[in-house]
N, C-alpha and C positions, 0 to 999 in steps of 0.2 A: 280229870285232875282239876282241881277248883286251888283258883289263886287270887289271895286277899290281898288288897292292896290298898295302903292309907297314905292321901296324898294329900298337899291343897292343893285345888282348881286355881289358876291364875290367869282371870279373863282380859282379853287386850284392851277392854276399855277402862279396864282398871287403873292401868298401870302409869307410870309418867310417861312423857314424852321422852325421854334421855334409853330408858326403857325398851321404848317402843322402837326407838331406833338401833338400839343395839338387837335387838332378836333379829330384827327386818336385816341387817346386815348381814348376819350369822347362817339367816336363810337364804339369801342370797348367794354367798359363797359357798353354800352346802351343795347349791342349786348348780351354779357354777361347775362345784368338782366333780357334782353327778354326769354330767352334761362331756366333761374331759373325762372321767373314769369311762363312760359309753364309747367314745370314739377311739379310744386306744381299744378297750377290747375289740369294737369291730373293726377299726386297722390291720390288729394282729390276723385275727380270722376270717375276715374277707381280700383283704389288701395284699397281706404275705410282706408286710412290714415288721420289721424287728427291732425291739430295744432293748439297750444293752442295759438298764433298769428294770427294778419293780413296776405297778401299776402305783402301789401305793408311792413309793419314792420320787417315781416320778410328780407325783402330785402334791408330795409333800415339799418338793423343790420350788415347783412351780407357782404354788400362792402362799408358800414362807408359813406352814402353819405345824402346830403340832400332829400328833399321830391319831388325835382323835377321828376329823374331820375327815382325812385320806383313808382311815382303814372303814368307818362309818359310810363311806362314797364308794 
């Protein structure tokens, strides 16, 4: 299966500082949810802890974001 795909490249040297700081954030906290989405699953499955939430809910509580970031984590 061959899949076209027409972007523009957006290099970080490119970009403003304002910019620069907003992605650096974004990855941060992606980084972050990756980081709490790992430890809840390996609580569940090694620990035999239980929560009475989602993975995603819980993480969508936790750092106040929409549904992109927690279901993406």
């Amino acid at each position: 299966m061959k899949v076209f795909s027409m972007s523009q490249r957006i290099y970080y040297k490119d970009l403003e500082p304002d910019a620069e700081l907003i992605i650096k954030k974004d990855l941060e906290l992606y980084n972050c949810m990756l980081h709490k989405a790992f430890k809840i699953c390996f609580d569940r499955a090694y620990k035999d802890v239980t929560y009475s939430e989602t993975d995603q809910r819980m993480i969508k509580s936790f750092y106040g974001t929409n549904d992109y970031f927690p279901l993406s984590a």
